[in-house]
N, C-alpha and C positions, 0 to 999 in steps of 0.2 A: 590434725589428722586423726581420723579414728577409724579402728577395725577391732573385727569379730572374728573367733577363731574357737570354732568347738573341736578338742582335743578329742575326747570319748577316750574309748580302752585302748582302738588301736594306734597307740601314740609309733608317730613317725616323726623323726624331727624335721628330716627334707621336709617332708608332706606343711608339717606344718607353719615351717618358713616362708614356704611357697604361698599358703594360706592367707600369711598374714600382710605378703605384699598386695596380691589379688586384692583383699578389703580395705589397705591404705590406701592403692591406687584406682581402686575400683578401675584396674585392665586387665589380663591376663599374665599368667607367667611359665615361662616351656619349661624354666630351667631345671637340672636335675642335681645338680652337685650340689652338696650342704656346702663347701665355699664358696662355690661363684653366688650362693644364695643370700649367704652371709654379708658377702660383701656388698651387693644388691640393696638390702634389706638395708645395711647400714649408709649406702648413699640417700637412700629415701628420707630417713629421721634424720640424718644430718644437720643438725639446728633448727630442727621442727620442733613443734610441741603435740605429742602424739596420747593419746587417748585408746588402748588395747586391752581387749578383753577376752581370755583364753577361758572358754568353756568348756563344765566336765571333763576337768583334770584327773586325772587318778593313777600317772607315773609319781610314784616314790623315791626315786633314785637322784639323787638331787644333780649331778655330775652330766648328767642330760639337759638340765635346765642352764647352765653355767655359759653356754658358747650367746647362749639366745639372749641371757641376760647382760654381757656384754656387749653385742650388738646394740640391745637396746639403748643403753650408756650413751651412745653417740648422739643421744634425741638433746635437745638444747633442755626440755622438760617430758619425762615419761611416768605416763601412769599406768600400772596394768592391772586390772581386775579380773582375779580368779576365781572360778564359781567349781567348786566340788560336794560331792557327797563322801569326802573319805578324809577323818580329821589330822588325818597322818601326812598327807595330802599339804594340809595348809600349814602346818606347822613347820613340813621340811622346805618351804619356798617363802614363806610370811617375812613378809620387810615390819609387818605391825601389828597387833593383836586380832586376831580374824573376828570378822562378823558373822555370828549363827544365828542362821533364818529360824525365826520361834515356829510351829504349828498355826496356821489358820485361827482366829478364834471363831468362836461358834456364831458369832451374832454375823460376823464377813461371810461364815460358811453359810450360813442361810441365806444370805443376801448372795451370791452366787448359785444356790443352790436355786433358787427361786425366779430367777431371770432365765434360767437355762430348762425349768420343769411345771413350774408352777402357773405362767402367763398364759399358756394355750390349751388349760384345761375348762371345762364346763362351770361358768362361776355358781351356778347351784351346787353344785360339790365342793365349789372350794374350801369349808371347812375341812372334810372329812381328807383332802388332799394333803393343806396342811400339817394334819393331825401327823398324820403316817411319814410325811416327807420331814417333819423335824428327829424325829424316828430314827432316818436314816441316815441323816445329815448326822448326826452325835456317832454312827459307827464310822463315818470316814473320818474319824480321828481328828478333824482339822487339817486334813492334806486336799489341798485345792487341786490339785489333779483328779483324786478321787472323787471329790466332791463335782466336779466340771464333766467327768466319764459318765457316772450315773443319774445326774441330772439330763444329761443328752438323752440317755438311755429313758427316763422317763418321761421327757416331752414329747414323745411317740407312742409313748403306751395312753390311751385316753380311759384306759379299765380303773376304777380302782382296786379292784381284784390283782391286777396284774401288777401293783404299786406293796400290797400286801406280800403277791409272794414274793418280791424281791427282798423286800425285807425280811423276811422269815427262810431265803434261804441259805443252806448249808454252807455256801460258798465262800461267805463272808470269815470264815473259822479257818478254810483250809489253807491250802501251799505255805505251808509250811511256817504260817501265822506271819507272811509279808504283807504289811500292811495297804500296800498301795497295789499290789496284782492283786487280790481280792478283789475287790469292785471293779473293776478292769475284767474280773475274768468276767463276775456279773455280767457286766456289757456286753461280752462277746457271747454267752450261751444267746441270749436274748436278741442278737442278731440275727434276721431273718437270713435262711440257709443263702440263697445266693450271693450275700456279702461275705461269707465266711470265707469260703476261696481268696478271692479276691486278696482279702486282707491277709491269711497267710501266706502269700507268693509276695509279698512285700517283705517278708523277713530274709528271702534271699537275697538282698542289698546288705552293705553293711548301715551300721549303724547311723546317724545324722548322713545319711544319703540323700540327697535333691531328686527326689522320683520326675521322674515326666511321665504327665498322665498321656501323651501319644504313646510313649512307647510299653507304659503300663496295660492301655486297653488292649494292644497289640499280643502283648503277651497272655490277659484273659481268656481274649479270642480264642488265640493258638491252642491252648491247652482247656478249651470247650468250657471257661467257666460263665460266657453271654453266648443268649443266643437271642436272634432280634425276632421282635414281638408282632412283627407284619406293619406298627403303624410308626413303628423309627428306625432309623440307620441303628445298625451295633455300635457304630460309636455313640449316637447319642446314648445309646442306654448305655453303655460302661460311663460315659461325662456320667450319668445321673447314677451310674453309682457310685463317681468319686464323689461327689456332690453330698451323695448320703451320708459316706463316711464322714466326710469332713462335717458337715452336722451334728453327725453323733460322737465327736469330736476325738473319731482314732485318729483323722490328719490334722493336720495344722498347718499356717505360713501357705498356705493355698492364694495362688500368685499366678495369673494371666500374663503372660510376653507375650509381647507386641513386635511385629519387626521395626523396621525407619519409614514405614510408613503410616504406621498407629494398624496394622491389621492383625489379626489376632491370629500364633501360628503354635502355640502350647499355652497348659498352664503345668504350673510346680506343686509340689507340694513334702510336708516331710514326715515323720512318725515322731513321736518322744521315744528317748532313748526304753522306757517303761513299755511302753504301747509295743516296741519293737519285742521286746522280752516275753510279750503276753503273746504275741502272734508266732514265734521264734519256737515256744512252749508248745502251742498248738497245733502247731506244724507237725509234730511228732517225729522228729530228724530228717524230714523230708526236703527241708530247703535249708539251704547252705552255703555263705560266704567265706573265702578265704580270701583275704587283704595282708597288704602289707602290717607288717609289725607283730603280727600276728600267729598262731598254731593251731589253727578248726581242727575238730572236731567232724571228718566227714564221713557218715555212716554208709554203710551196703543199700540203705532203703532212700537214701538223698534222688530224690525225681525234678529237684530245682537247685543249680549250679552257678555260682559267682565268683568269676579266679579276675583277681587284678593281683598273681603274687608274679617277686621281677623273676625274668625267663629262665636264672640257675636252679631258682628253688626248686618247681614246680614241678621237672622231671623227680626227686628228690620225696617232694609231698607226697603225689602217686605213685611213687615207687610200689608199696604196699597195698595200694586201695582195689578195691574190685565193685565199681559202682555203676550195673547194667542198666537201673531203672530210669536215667536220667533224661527229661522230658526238654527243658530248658538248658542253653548253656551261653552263657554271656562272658563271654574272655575279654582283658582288659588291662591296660598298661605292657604291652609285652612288646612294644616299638623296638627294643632292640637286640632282640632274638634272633641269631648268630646260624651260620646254615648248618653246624653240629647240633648246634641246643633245638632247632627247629625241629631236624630231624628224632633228635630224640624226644621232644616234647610229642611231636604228632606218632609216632608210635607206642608212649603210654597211652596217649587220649583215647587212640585205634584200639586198643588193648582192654581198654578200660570200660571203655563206653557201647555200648550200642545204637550204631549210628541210627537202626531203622526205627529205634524210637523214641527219635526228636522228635520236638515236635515246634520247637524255636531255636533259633542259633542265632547271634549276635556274634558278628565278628568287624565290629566299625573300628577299632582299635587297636588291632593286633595284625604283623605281617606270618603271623602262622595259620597253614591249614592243617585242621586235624584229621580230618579224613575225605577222601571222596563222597564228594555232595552228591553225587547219581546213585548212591544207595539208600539218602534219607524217602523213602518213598512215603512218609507219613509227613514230613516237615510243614509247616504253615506259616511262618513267618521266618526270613532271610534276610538278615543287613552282612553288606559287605563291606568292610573300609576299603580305600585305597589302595596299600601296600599288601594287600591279600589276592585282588582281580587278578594281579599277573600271573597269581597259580592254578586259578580255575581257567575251564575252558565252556566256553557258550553251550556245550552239550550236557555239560555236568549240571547245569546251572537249570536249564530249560527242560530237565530229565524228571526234576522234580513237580510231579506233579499235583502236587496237593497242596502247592503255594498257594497262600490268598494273599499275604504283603512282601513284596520283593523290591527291597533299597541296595543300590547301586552306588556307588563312589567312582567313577568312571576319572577324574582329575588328573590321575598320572600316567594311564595305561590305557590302551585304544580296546576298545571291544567289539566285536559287531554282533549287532540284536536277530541275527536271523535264528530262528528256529523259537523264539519268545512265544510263539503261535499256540505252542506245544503245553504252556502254561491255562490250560483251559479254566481252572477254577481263581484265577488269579484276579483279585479284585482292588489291590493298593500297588501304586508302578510310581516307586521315586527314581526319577536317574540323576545323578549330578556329571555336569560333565564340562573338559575345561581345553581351552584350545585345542580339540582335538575335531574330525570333519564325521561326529557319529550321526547319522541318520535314522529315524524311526521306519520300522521296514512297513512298507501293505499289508504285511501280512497279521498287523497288531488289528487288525479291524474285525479279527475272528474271536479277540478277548470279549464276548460277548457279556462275562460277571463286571467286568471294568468299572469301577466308581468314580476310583480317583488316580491323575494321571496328573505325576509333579515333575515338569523338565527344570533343572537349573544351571545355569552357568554358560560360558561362553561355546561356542564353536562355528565355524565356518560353514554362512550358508544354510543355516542353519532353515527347514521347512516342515510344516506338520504335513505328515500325508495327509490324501486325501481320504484315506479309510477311516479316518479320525470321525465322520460320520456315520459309520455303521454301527459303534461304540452307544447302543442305543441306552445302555445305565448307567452312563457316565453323568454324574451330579456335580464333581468337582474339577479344573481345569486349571492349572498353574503352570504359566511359563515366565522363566525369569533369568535375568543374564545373558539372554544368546540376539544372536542380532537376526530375529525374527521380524520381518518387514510387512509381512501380510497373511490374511487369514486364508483356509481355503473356502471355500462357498457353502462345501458340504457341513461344515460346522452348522449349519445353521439349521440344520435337520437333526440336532443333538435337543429334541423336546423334556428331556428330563434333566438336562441341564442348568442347577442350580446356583452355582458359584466359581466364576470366571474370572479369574485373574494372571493381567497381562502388566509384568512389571518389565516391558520393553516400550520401542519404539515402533509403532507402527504408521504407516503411509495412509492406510484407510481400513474402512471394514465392509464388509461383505452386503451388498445391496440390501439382500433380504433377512439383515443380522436382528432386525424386529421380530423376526417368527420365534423366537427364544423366551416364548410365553412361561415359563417356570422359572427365568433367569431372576434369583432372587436379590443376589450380589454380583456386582458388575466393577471391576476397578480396572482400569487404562493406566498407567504411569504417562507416556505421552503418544499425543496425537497429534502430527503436524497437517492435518486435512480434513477436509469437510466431514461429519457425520451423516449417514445418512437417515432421513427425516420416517423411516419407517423403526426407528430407533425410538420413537413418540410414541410407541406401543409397548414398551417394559414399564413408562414409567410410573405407571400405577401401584405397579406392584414389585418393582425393580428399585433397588439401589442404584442409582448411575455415580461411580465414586469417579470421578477421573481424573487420578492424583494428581497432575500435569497435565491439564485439558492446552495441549500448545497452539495456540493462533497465529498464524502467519498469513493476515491478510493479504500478503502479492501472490501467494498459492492459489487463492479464491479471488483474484482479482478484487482486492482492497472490502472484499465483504464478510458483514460480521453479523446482518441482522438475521439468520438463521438460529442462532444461539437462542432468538425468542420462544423455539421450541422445545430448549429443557430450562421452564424454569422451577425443577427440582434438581438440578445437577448440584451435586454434594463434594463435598471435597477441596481444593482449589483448582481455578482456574486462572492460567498463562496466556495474556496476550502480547504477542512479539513483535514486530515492525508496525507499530501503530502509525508509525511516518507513512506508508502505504496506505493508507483509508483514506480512501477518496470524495466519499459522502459521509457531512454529518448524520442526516435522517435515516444511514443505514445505519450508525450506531446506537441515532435512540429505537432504533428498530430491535437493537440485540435485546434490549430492556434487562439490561443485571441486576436493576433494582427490584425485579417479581424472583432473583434467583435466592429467597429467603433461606436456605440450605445451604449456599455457599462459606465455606470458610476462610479459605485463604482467596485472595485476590491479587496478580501479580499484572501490572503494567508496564511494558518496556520498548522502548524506541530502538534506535535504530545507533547502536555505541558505533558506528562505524566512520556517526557524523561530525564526531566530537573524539576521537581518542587521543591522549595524550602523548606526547612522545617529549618523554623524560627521563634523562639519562643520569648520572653524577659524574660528570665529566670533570677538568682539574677548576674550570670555574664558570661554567654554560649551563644553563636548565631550558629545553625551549617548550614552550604552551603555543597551539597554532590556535586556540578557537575561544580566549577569553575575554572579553570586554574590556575596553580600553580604559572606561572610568575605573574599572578598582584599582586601589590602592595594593599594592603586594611590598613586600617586606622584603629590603633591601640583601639580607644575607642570611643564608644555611647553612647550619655547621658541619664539616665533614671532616674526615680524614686529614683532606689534605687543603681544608681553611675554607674559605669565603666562597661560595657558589653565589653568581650574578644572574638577575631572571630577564628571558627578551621574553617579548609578544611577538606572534607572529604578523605577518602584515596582514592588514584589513583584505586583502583577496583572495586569502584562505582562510580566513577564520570564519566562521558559520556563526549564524545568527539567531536570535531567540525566534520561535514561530509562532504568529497566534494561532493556527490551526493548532497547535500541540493541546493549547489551554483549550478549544472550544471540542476537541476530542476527549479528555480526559472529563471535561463536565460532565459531558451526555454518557459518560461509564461510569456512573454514581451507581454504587452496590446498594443491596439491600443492607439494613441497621444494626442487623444480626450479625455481619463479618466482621471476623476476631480478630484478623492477620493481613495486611496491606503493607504492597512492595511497588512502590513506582523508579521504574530505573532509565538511564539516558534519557531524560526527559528536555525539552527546548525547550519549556515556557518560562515567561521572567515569574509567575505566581505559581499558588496550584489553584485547583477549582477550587469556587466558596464553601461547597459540601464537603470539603475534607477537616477546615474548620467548626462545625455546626454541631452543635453537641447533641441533638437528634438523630444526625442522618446519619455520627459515627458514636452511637451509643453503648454499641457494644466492640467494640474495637479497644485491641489487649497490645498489639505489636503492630511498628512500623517500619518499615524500611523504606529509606531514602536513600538512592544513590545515583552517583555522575547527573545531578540535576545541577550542572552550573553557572546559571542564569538567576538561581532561585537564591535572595538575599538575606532575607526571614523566615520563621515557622509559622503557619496560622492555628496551632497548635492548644493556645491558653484554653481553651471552653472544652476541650476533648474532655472526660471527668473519667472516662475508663482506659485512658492508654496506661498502662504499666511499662511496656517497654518500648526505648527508642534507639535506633541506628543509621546514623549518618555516616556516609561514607562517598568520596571524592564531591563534594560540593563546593569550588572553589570558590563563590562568589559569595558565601556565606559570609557572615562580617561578627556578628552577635549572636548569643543565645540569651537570653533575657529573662529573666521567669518567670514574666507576665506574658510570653510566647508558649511556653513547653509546658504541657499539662501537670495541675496539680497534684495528680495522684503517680507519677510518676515515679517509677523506682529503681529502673535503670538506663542507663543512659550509654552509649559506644558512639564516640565520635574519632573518625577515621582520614587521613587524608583532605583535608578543610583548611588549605594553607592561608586562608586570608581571614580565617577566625579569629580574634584578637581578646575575645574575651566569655568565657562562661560564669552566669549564673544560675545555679540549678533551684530546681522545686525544693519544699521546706522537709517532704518525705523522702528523698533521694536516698539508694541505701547502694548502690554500685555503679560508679562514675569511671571510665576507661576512655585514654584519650590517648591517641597516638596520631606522628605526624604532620602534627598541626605549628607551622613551622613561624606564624606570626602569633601564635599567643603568648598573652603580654600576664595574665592573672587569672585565677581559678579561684572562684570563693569555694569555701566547703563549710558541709552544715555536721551540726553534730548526730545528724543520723546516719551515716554513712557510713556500711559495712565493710565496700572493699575501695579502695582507691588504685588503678593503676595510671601511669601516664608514663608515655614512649618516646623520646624524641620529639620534644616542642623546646628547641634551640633557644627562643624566645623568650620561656617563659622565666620569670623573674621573681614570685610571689604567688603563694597561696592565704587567699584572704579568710581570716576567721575572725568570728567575734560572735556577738549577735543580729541575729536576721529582723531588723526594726519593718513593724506594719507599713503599712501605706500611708496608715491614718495619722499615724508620732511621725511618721520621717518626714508628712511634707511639714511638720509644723517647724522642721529644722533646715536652718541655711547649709545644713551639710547635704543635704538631700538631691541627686543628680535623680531627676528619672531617667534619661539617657544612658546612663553609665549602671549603677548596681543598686540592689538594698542592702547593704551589708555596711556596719558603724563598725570601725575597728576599735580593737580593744586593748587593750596592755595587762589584763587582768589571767591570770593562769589559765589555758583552755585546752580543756579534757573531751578525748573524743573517746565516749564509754563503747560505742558501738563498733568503731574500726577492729580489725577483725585482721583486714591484711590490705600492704599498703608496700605496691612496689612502683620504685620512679626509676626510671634509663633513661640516658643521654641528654638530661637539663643542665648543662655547666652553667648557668644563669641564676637558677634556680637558687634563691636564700629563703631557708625558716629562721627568724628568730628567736631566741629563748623564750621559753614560755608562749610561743605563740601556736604552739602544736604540739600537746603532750595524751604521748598513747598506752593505754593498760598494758598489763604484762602480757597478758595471753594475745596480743595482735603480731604477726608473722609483720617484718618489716626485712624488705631485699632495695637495696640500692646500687646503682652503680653507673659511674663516672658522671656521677654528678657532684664535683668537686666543693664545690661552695655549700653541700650539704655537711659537710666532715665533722664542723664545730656541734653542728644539733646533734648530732649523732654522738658526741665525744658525751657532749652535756646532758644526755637522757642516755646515756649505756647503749646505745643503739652500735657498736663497732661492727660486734658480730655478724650486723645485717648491710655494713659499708663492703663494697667491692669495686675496684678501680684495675683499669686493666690499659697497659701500655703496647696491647698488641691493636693491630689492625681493625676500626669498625666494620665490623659484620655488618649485612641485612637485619633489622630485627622479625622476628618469628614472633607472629601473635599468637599467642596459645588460649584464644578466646574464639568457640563457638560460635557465639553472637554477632561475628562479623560474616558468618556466611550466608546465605541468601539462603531464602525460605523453600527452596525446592531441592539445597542439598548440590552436592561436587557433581555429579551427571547433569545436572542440568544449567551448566555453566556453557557459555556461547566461545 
């Protein structure tokens, strides 16, 4: 396990505990107490081997570090690395003589200097460039920060005049002879004046803070540092001038997220703790954090405000302050501010502050208000969290009228939107809202500044008025979470509408939903009905993304050859009861082989014709629908012993269809889809194009599932599948590995009870097996990263040795091509790559000595798989045996890879 964890000055120990689970576990963590943290922390390492790195130390007090270091202790192996600037620092925490970072040499500093200033100047000057930039390179002393700032700074300047005076200026000498805010400060004089703003409202964070550049532009906005240039949105121009910054390299760690469905809904970004110091400076006491662990420093002239202190302090802090100028104020951590501390907190704030000249307020985090919102009459930007709505009232809110972005938290407290009308200059409208029946009033159709309009989350009934097209500059359009069934008509008279997205389910869309000629970006989550064919009109110039294009031929009366009309539709597409199509010639009608855009491709019958009904009764399993020639394996180990398998009688069991196969042919994708899921499928093969190492050239993932007719892979020619997943294919027998693709790297096989035997690819690096209740042997190669396997009763033997050619093995009478390539060996075999390797419920299972020995650093979990106990005695393996005399549970896979490509909502 490994994590990252930047201390900086304001050392908190909770904070940081918290910190360092979020990066082990890469999830989040609510908890507040340093012991429930503690103990937390210490389940996590519990005979792990843990890799943690605590950055920009500089608590001295060693008696703080003491509880953490114990916690650690519980790691089976721990390593921590400490990175400070304070030698006091490493001495009082050092397990071993500390590592000091030497200076840059000059020859490295030039060669960074040079990439970042030198490439995109005029190469008839490059001489006289160089001359002056090694020059300068020799005053940043060897400090690659410095040397990385001014090099940014001069790959903008194309003068060499203007390369001259930097070097010849005074700046270089002064603050105080700090070697690294010097050129830093350089930077920032030489910053064209509209960045400078910008970049000093960033020191109101504290320090290693994770900016969001939405809620950053937001705040430019508000306090009039963009104003947009007639030929782009103000957000594009603040994007282009994070975009600068980060260029001229005051940001760093500049980071796009994505939601779950790969669309882009922020990016990140951060300061060095330096960069912070030099803007902090500039600021000239004007912006100001106070954080836990912490005692700011808050002047009379602070006009940018950041309180995350806990709710006792804070009355306490401002007791004394008198701070009118303040423009922004962003409150934070203060969830449990008590109705005495509220009260007192919002009557310093009232006291304190002057409300008429906000001009941002942030309150997504905290159940305090500090003063009546019907007197911010300058305000621009309003978030409200959750536990804050229930103190405002729709009048307060709607009073203000000089909003242009107003976010909502609506999830625990009902509101109604009437009087929003009154918001005339209002042009960013996020609501979240969560089983509650809130409605958009008619009267929003008079927001006539409207841009962007974000609904998310559930509620009842949920309908867009119909004034939603009067909204004539609305560009963006998000709804998400609510159970929105159809559009109104009027939408389609929204011409300056550029980017729509609909992460519901909708029934259809608006006849003349083609007139949305600017519609740039287009995304559907799902669509269970027809398109309409004047939808053939965006796509020239339209995205059509339709995350979940759902096809339900019996809706359409078994037809699909419409689909011939987007063959640019992007994204994947879902087709559902393909048992319903009734004509071949209209499937090669749909043609998805012109749909070269396509990503994913999902095909799925009809599970209702094949489901299992399988119980763990004391000694019954019944299957109503499998073929009477396989062979199935006589017993499953349970609880309570030997479970016996029937077949159900031939007059219900369902039969292979060749219509299945002569449907799935004529739906050959185009060469370029990366991602292919065929599910409840009848045919005894699949088509030959799934085999063809042309027609699936580029194809990366596969999903197979409830295909149980289907005996073999046709798999071996694939050359670019990487990953493979099988799941309930009971007629499966072998996997071979002249069947499953060469380049193959992971593999999840699931529920496949008549499998008896795997042999994988020669590159195989994560092999996951569960449930597979007749397999008899597993070979495994030495590249194999993770190994799990879950409950295969059966299995007896993991084969290893060497993987012999084709060409040596048939010259040998040992050579089965029926059965495997694999020569066993008696010779010690080391598997360098395994990594982690966990087995459940194989009582069968024997490794013998020396026939499977693993490096230190591979995480090994076993249990009750008894017959393993000696290997484990004999390689030191205890610590990772576990045997347990209570009751078998269900097992819980804790592997993604078993879920289908469309994600838990789109599960039938």
């Amino acid at each position: 396990m490994v994590g990252w964890v930047c201390v900086s000055n304001d050392f908190s120990f909770e904070r940081i505990i918290q910190d360092a689970i979020e990066s082990l576990t890469k999830t989040g963590c609510n908890m507040k107490s340093s012991s429930v943290l503690m103990d937390e922390l210490g389940k996590i390492v519990r005979g792990k081997k843990i890799f943690l790195v605590l950055d920009d130390v500089w608590n001295e007090e060693k008696r703080l570090w003491e509880p953490l270091r114990m916690t650690l202790m519980q790691a089976r192996k721990s390593t921590i690395l400490v990175t400070t600037r304070n030698i006091s620092v490493a001495r009082i925490i050092q397990t071993m003589e500390p590592l000091q970072l030497e200076y840059l040499s000059y020859d490295n500093c030039w060669l960074l200097f040079s990439h970042y200033a030198i490439q995109g100047n005029d190469p008839s000057n490059q001489e006289e460039f160089v001359e002056i930039g090694k020059k300068i390179v020799k005053k940043c002393n060897g400090l690659p920060l410095a040397v990385k700032s001014i090099a940014s700074l001069l790959g903008h300047e194309k003068e060499l005049q203007s390369w001259v005076e930097i070097f010849q200026s005074n700046l270089w000498e002064s603050e105080a002879g700090d070697e690294v805010l010097a050129p830093l400060q350089i930077s920032y004089e030489r910053l064209p004046l509209y960045l400078k703003p910008c970049l000093m409202l960033c020191s109101m964070f504290p320090k290693d803070h994770e900016y969001s550049m939405n809620l950053m532009s937001r705040l430019w906005i508000a306090n009039g540092y963009i104003e947009s240039n007639g030929r782009k949105l103000i957000e594009e121009v603040a994007a282009d001038y994070t975009k600068e910054l980060y260029e001229r390299s005051f940001f760093y760690h500049y980071n796009i997220k994505f939601d779950e469905y790969f669309l882009p809904t922020d990016a990140t970004f951060k300061l060095h703790d330096v960069v912070h110091d030099l803007a902090l400076l500039n600021s000239e006491n004007t912006c100001c954090s106070a954080g836990e662990g912490e005692e700011p420093f808050i002047s009379k002239e602070v006009c940018h405000l950041y309180l995350s202190k806990e709710s006792w302090e804070l009355p306490e802090l401002l007791s004394s302050k008198s701070i009118p100028f303040v423009q922004t104020l962003i409150l934070r951590s203060l969830w449990n501010i008590g109705n005495e501390n509220q009260i007192k907190f919002s009557l310093h704030i009232n006291r304190l502050l002057k409300a008429e000249r906000l001009r941002a307020l942030d309150l997504e985090y905290t159940n305090a208000l500090p003063f009546p919102l019907g007197n911010m009459k300058h305000l621009r930007y309003l978030c409200l969290g959750g536990a804050i709505v229930k103190q405002v009232t729709p009048q307060s809110i709607f009073s203000c009228y000089s909003l242009q972005t107003l976010i909502i938290d609506l999830r625990w407290h009902h509101m109604e939107l009437q009087g929003i009308e009154n918001l005339i200059n209002l042009e960013i409208f996020k609501l979240c809202i969560h089983d509650m029946s809130v409605q958009l009033p008619e009267s929003m159709g008079l927001l006539k500044r409207l841009r962007v309009l974000e609904i998310m989350g559930g509620t009842e009934n949920f309908e867009l008025p119909k004034c939603i097209g009067n909204l004539m500059e609305l560009n963006r359009l998000v709804i998400s979470g609510t159970n929105l069934t159809e559009l109104p008509d009027s939408i389609c008279g929204l011409t300056n509408l550029k980017e729509l997205i609909i992460q519901t389910s909708l029934k259809a869309l608006p006849k003349d939903f083609g007139n949305l000629t600017n519609l740039h970006f287009f995304f559907l989550e799902n669509l269970f009905c027809h398109i309409p064919l004047s939808c053939g009109k965006l796509i020239p110039s339209c995205t059509l993304n339709f995350g979940n294009l759902m096809m339900q031929p019996d809706s359409c009366h078994g037809a699909v050859g419409w689909l011939k009309e987007f063959s640019d539709l992007r994204g994947a597409l879902l087709i559902s009861d393909i048992q319903n199509i009734t004509s071949i010639d209209d499937v090669r009608h749909a043609n998805l082989i012109s749909m070269h855009n396509l990503e994913t491709l999902s095909l799925i019958g009809d599970e209702r014709d094949y489901r299992l009904s399988f119980s763990l009764t004391d000694n019954v399993s019944l299957w109503n629908f499998l073929p009477d020639q396989l062979d199935f394996p006589q017993g499953y180990l349970s609880k309570k012993g030997i479970l016996g398998i029937s077949i159900g009688s031939p007059k219900n069991r369902k039969r292979p269809r060749r219509k299945d196969k002569d449907v799935l042919e004529n739906f050959q994708p185009h060469h370029n889809l990366k991602n292919l899921q065929i599910s409840d499928y009848c045919g005894w093969e699949f088509p030959r194009w799934m085999g063809d190492p042309l027609s699936c050239s580029s194809l990366v993932k596969f999903w197979i599932k409830s295909c149980p007719f289907i005996t073999s892979l046709p798999l071996g020619n694939v050359l670019t599948l990487k990953h493979l997943y099988i799941h309930d294919c009971y007629g499966l027998l072998h996997l071979k590995r002249e069947s499953l693709p060469s380049l193959l790297t992971h593999l999840t096989i699931h529920d496949c009870y008549s499998l008896v035997e795997v042999s994988p690819p020669s590159l195989l690096k994560h092999l996951r097996i569960c449930d597979c209740g007749s397999l008899v042997e597993v070979a495994l190669l030495e590249s194999l990263a993770e190994l799990e396997i879950y409950s295969c009763s059966m299995l007896e033997s993991l084969t290893t040795g060497h993987l012999k050619t084709l060409e040596t093995a048939s010259e040998s009478s040992e050579f089965d091509s029926d059965y495997c390539h694999f020569q066993p060996s008696n010779e010690l075999k080391r598997f360098p790559a395994l990594k982690n390797m966990k087995i459940k419920f194989c009582p069968r299972l024997v490794i013998r000595a020396n026939q499977l020995v693993l490096e230190e650093d591979c995480d090994v979990y076993i249990y009750c798989c008894e017959n393993l106990r000696d290997w484990c005695c004999e390689y030191n393996y205890t610590d990772a045996l576990f045997d347990s005399q209570e009751e078998i549970l269900p097992i819980e896979i804790e592997d993604e890879s078993f879920d289908q490509p469309w994600g838990e909502e789109m599960e039938r």
